[in-house]
Kinemage of the C-alpha trace (Angstrom):
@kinemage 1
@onewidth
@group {chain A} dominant
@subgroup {mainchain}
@vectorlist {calphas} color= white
{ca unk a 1} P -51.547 47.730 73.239
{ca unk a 2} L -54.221 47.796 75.990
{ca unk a 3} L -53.030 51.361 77.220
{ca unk a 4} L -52.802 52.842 73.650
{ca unk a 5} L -56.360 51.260 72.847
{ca unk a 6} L -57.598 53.360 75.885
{ca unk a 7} L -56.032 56.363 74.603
{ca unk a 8} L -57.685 55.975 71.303
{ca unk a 9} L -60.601 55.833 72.330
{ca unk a 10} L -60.562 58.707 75.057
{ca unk a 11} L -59.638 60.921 71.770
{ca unk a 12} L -62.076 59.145 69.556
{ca unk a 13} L -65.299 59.922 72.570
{ca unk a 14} L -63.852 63.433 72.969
{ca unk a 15} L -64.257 63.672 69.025
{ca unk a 16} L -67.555 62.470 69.001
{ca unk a 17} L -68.562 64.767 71.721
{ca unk a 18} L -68.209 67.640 69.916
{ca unk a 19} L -69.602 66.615 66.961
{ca unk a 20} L -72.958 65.453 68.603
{ca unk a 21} L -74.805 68.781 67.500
{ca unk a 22} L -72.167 70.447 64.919
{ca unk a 23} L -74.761 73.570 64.921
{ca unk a 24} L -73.703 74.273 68.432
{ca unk a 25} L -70.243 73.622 67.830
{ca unk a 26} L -69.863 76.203 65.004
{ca unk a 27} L -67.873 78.809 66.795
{ca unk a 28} L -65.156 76.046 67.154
{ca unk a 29} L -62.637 75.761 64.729
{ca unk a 30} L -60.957 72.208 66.103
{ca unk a 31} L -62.046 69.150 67.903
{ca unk a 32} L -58.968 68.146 68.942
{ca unk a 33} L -57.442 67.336 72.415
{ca unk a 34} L -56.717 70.222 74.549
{ca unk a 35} L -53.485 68.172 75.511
{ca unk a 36} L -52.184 67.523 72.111
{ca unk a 37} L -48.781 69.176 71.059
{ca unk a 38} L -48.197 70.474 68.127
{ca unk a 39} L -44.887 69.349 66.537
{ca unk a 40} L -43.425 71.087 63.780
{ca unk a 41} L -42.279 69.346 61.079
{ca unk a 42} L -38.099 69.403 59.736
{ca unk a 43} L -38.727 71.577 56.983
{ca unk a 44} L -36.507 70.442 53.846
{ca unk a 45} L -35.549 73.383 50.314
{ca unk a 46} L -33.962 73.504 47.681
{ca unk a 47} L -31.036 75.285 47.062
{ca unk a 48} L -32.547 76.478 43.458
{ca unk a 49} L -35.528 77.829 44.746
{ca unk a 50} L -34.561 80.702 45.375
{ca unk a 51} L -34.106 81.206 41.561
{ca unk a 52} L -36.385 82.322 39.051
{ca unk a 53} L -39.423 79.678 38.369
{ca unk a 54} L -37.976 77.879 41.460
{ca unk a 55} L -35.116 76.089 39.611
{ca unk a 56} L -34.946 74.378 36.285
{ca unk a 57} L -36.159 71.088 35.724
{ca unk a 58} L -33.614 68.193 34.464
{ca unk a 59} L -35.209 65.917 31.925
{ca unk a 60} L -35.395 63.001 34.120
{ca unk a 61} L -33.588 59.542 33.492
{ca unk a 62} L -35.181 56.420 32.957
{ca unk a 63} L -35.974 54.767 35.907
{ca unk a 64} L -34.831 57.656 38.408
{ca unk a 65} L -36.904 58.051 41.539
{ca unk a 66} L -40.257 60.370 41.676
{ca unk a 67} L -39.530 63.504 43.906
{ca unk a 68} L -41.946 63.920 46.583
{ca unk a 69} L -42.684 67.470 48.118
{ca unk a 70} L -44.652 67.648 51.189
{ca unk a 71} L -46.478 70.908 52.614
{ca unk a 72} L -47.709 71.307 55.928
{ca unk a 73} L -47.206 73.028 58.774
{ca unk a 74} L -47.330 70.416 61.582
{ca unk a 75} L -46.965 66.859 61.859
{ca unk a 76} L -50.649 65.622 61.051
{ca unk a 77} L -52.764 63.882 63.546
{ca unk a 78} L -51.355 64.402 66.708
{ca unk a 79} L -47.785 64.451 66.051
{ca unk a 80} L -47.852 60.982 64.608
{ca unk a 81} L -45.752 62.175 61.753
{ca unk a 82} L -46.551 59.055 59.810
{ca unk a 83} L -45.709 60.221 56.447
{ca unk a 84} L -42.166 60.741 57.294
{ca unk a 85} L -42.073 57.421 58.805
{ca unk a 86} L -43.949 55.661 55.412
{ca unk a 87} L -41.539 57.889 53.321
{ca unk a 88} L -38.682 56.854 54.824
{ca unk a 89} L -39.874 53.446 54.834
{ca unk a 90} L -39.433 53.964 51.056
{ca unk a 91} L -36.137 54.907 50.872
{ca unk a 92} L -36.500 58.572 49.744
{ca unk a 93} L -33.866 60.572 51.404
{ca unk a 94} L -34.566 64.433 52.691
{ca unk a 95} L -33.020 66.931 50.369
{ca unk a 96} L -32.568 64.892 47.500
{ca unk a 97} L -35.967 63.138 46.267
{ca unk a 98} L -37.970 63.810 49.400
{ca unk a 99} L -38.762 68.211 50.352
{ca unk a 100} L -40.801 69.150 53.475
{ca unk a 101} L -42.128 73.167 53.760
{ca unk a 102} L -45.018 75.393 55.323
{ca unk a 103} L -48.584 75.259 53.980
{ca unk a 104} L -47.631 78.984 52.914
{ca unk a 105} L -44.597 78.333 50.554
{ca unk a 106} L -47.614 76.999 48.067
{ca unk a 107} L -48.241 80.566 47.396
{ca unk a 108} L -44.569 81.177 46.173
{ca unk a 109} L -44.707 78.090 43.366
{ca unk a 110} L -44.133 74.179 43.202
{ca unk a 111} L -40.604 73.356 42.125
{ca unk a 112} L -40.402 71.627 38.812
{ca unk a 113} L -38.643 68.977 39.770
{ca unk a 114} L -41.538 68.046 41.635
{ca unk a 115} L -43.357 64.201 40.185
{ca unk a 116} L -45.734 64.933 43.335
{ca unk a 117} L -47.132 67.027 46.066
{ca unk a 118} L -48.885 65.720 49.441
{ca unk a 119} L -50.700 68.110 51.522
{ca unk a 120} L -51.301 66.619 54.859
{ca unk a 121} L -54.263 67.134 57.087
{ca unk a 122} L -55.062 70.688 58.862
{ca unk a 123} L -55.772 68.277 61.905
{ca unk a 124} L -55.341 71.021 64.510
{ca unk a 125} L -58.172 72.970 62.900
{ca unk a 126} L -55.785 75.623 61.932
{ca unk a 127} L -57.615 78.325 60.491
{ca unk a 128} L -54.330 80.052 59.125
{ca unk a 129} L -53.214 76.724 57.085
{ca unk a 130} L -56.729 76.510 55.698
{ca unk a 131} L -56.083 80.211 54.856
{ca unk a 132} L -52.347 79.776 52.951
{ca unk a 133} L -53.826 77.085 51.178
{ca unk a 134} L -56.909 78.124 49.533
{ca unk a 135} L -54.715 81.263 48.388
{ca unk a 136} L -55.809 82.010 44.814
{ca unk a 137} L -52.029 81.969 44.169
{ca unk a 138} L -51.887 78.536 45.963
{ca unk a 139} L -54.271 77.230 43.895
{ca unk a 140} L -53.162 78.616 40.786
{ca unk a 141} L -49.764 76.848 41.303
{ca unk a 142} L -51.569 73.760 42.565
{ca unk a 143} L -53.342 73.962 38.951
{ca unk a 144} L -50.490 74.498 36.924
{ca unk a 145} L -48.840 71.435 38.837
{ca unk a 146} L -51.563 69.391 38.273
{ca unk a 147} L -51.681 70.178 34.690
{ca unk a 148} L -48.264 69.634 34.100
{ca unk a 149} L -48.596 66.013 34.267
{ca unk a 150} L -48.224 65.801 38.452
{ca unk a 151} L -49.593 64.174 40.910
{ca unk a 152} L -51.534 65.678 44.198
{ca unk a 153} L -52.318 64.325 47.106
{ca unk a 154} L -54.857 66.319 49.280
{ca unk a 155} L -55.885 65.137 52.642
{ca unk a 156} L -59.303 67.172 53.107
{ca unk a 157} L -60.112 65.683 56.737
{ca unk a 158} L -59.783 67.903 59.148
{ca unk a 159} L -61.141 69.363 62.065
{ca unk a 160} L -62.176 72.488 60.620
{ca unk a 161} L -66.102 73.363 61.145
{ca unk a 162} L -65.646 76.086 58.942
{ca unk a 163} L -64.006 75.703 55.306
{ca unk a 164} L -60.914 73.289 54.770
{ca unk a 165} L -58.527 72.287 52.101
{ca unk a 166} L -59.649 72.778 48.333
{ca unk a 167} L -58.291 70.917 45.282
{ca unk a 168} L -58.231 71.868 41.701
{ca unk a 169} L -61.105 70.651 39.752
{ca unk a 170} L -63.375 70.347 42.495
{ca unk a 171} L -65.936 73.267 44.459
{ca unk a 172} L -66.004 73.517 47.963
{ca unk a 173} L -64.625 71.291 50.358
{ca unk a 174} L -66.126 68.526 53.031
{ca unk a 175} L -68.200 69.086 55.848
{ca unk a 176} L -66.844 67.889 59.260
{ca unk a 177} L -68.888 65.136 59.479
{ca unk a 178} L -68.452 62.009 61.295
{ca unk a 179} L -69.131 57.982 59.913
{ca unk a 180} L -72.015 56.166 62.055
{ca unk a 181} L -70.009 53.179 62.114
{ca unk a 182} L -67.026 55.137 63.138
{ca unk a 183} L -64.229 52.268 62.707
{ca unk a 184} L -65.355 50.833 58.778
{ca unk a 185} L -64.406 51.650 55.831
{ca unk a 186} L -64.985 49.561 52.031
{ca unk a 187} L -62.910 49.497 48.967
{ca unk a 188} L -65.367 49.748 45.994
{ca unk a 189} L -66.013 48.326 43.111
{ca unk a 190} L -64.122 50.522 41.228
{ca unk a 191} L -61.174 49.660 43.348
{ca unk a 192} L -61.860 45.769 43.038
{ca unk a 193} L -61.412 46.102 39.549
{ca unk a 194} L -63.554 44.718 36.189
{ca unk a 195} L -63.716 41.017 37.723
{ca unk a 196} L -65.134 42.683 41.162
{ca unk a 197} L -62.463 40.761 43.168
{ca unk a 198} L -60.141 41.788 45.654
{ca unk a 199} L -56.445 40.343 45.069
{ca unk a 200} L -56.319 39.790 41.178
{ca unk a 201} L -54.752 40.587 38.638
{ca unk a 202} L -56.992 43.512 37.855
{ca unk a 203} L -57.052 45.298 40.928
{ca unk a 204} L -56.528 48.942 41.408
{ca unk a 205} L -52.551 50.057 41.966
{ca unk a 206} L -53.192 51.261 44.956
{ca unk a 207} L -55.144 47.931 46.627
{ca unk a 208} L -52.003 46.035 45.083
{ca unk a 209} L -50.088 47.926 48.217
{ca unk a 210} L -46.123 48.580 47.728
{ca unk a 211} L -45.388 46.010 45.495
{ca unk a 212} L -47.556 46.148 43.036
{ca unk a 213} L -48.366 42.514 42.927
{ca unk a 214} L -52.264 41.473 43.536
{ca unk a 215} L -53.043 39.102 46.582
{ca unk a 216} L -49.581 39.707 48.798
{ca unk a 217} L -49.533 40.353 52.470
{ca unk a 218} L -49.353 44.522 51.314
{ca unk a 219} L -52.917 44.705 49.676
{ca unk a 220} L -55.482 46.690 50.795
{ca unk a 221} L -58.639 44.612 52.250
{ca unk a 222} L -61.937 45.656 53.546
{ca unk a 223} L -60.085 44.484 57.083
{ca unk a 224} L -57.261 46.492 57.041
{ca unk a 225} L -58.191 50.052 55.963
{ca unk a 226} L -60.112 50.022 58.951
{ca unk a 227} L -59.438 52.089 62.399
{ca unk a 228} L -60.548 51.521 65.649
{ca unk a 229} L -61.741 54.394 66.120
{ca unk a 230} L -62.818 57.944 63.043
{ca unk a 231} L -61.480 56.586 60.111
{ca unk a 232} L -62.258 59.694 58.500
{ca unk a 233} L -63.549 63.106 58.934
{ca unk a 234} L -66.254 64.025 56.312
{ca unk a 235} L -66.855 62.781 52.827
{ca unk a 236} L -66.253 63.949 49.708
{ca unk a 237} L -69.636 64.715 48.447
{ca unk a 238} L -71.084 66.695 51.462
{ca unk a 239} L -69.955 70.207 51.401
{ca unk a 240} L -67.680 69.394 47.934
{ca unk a 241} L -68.395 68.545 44.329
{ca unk a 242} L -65.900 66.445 42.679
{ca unk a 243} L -65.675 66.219 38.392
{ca unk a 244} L -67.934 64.033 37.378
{ca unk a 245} L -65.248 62.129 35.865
{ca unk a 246} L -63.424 61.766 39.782
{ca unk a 247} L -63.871 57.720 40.773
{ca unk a 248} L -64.761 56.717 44.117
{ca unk a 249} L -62.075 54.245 45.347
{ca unk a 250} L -63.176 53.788 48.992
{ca unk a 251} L -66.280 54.567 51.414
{ca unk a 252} L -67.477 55.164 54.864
{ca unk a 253} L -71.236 54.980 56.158
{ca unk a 254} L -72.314 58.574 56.724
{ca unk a 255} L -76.621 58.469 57.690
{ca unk a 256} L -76.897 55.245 56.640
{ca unk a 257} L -75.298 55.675 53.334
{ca unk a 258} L -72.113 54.816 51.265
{ca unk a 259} L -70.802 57.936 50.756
{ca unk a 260} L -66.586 58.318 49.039
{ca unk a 261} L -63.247 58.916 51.579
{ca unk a 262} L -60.961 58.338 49.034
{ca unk a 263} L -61.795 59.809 45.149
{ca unk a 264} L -59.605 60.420 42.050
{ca unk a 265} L -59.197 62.014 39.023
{ca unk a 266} L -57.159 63.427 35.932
{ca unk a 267} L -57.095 66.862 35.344
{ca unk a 268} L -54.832 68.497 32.556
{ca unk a 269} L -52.072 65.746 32.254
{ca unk a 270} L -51.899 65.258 35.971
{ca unk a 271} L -54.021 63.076 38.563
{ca unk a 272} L -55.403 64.429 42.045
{ca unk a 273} L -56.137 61.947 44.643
{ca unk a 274} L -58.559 63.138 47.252
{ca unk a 275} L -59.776 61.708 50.815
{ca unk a 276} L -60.608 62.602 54.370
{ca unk a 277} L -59.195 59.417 55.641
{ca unk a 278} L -57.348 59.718 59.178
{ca unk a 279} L -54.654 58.309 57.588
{ca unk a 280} L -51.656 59.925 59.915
{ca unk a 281} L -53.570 59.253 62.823
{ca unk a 282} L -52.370 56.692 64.798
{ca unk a 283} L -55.203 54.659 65.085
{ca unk a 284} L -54.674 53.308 61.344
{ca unk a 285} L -53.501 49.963 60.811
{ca unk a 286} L -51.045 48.848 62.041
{ca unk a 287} L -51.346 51.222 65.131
{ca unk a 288} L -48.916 52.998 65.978
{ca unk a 289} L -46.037 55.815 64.413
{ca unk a 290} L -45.184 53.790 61.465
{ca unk a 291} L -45.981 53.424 57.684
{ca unk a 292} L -49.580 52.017 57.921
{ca unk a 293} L -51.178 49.429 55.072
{ca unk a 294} L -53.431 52.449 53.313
{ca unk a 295} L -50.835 55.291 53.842
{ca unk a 296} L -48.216 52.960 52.621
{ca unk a 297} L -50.614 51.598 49.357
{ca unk a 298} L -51.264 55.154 48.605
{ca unk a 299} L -47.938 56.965 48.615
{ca unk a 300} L -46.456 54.226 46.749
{ca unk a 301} L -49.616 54.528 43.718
{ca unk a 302} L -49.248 58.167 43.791
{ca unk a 303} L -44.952 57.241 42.918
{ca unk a 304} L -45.532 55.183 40.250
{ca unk a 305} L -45.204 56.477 37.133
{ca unk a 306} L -46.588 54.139 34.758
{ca unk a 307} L -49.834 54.526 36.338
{ca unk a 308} L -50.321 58.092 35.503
{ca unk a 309} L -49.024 57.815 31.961
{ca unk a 310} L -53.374 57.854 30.942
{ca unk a 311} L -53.473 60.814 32.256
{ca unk a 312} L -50.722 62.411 30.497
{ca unk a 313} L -51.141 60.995 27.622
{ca unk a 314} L -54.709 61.787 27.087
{ca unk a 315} L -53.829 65.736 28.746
{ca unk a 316} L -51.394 66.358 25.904
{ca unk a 317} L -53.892 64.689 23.436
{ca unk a 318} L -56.765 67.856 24.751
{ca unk a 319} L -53.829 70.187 24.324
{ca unk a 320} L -53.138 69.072 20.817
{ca unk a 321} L -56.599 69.358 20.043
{ca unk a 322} L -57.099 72.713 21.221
{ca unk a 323} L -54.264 73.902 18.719
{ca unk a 324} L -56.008 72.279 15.667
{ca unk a 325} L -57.050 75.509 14.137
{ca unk a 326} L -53.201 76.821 14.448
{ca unk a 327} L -51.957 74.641 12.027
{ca unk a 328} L -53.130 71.695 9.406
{ca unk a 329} L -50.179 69.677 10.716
{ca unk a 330} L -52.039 69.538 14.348
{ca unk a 331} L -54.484 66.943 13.210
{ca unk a 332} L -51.458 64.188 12.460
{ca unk a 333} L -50.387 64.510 16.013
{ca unk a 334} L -53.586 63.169 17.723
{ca unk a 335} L -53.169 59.944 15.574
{ca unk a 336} L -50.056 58.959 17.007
{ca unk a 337} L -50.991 59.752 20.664
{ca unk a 338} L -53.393 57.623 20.312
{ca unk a 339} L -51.538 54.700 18.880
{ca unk a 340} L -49.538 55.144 21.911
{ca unk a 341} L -52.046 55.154 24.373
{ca unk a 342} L -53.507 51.950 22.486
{ca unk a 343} L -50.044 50.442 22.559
{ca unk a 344} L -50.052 50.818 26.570
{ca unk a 345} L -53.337 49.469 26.544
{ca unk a 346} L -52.397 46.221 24.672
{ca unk a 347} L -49.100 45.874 27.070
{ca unk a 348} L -46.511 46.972 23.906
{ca unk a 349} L -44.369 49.601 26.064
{ca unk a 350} L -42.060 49.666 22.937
{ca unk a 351} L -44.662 50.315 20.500
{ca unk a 352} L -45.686 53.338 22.459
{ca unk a 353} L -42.577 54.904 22.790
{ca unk a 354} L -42.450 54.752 19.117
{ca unk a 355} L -45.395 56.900 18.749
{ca unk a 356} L -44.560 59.122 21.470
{ca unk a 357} L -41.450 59.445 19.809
{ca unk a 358} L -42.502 59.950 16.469
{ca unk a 359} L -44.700 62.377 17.814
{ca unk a 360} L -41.739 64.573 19.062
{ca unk a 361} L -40.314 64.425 15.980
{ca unk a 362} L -43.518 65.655 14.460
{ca unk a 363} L -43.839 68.755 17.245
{ca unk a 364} L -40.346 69.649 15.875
{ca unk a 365} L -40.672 69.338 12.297
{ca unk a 366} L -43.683 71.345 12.359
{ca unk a 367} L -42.810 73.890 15.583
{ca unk a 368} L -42.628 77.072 13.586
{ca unk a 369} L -46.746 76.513 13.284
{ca unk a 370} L -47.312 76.622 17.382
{ca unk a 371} L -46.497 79.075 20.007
{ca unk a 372} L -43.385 78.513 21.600
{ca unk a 373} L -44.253 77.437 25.165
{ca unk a 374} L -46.634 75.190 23.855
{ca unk a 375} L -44.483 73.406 21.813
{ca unk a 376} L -41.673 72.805 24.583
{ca unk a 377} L -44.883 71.699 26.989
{ca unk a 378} L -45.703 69.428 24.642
{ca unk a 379} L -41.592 68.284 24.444
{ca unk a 380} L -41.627 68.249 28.202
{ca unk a 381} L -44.463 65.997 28.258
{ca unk a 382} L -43.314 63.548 25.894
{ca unk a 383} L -40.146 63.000 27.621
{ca unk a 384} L -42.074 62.468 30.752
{ca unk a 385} L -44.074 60.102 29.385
{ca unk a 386} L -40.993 58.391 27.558
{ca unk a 387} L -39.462 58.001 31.338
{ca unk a 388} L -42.334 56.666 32.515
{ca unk a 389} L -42.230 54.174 30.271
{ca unk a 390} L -38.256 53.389 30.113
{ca unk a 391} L -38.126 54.659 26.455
């Protein structure tokens, strides 16, 4: 432990060296080691993608397992790799719930079988990555994922001086900036929850860790998010401008000020999850390779689907709005969408399955009134919803 500290903080000094005056440092475009390796991830495909629209999409069982796809184009910090090792961890198994491929392949589409997509960090500084993915066909695709009812994970800490990672909804992206004290980070109130205490029963998902359940040995604590050395590189509101609806889950000092690492918010019928936490680095807690407490607490938030059902269900509610003047039969949808999303709110996951699925019945009855495609996105979403919920 003693020798690893010592490397830690070697990178961690060579870090802050270059960051001392950032308007000297411009003409760089990484701060990392000179030593570091670049290791290049297993990449994982489909066999359908290939096909047109990259494969078909299955409605998906009850209780089946989210797929996960993961783009990047090296193993994020240093070769620390640790969201293969927190994946695994989970038991989702390469090439059947768990894809790996280049920053690049955003440009060609997202599969639909995808429940969510985690870009890892351009820790290298890699201009080219930054390139691929703020593609306007990346980030159309990104978009339409998004909307679709998925989930996106974008790490946006880097060590980029110039641009970085973008995600849909927001402008610009973070400044490489550095926290003054370097090591802390704080879950906020937001993340506490209503009774503004950590381990209840009203806690965010993701401070409830793996398993869900508030004040185990897996939930996130002001003590554990914590690294010894840059627990994250920039914030998310210098240099970026998140929705105004985007909620700060946890901080970092940055000039004397609280300023958000970790953000989220819906968009469509999907969720994007933000940050410029270190979080593959291996200076996260519990040092080392392995799944850490916040990369673990996040993944397994961003793979549950009941939490993302608000999202869906109130994105199909502004897409059912938008179609009121199509039809008079439009306006009886909204009523049972939001008896459903009442019903969730109340704890009654059979009541809302009833609406949803009276609502489906509705969309059909009355499909000759709507476009085509919207009706079977509207059909698409429902049954996602209903799966969520074990309808």
């Amino acid at each position: 432990m003693a020798l690893r500290t010592i490397t830690l903080s070697v990178v961690a000094a060579m870090t802050l060296i270059t960051s001392i005056d950032a308007g000297a440092q411009r003409g760089r475009s990484s701060t990392h080691s000179s030593n570091a390796r670049k290791a290049k991830p297993v990449f994982v495909h489909r066999a359908e993608e290939g096909e047109a629209g990259r494969g078909r999409k299955d409605m998906r069982r009850p209780a089946a397992p989210l797929v996960i796809e993961v783009f990047k184009n090296f193993d994020a910090w240093w070769g620390d790799n640790r969201d293969s090792a927190t994946l695994a961890a989970f038991g989702k198994v390469s090439g059947i719930d768990w894809f790996v491929h280049p920053v690049s392949e955003l440009a060609d589409g997202i599969s639909p079988n995808a429940d969510v997509v985690l870009i890892t960090s351009n820790s290298f500084g890699e201009p080219g990555a930054r390139d691929e993915q703020n593609a306007p066909a990346a980030q159309a695709n990104l978009a339409a994922f998004v909307a679709g009812g998925g989930v996106l994970i974008v790490d946006m800490g880097d060590n980029l001086w110039d641009g970085g990672f973008r995600a849909p909804g927001a402008v610009g992206t973070p400044d490489l900036v550095f926290p003054a004290d370097e090591a802390d980070a704080v879950l906020t109130a937001a993340a506490a929850g209503p009774d503004g205490v950590l381990g209840t029963t009203d806690d965010h998902r993701l401070v409830r860790g793996p398993d869900g359940v508030p004040g185990t040995a897996d939930d996130l604590t002001n003590t554990n998010i914590d690294a010894c050395c840059y627990v994250a590189h920039g914030n998310l509101q210098e240099g970026i401008a998140l929705p105004p609806t985007a909620v700060p889950l946890m901080t970092a000092t940055f000039a004397g000020t609280q300023k958000p690492i970790v953000a989220e918010y819906c968009l469509g019928s999907g969720r994007v999850i933000v940050d410029t936490v270190t979080k593959e680095f291996e200076a996260h807690q519990p040092q080392g390779h392995g799944p850490s407490y916040f990369l673990s607490a996040l993944l397994a938030y961003a793979m549950d689907p009941k939490e993302h059902i608000s999202c869906q269900i109130n994105g199909l509610r502004e897409s059912v709005r938008s179609m009121a003047g199509a039809s008079p039969h439009a306006a009886g949808l909204d009523p049972k969408l939001r008896a459903a999303a009442a019903a969730i709110d109340r704890g009654s996951a059979s009541a809302a399955c009833g609406q949803i699925g009276a609502f489906v019945n509705a969309v059909r009855a009355h499909a000759r009134d709507f476009p085509a495609p919207v009706v079977d996105e509207w059909v698409r979403l429902a049954a996602r919803i209903k799966s969520a919920l074990e309808c």
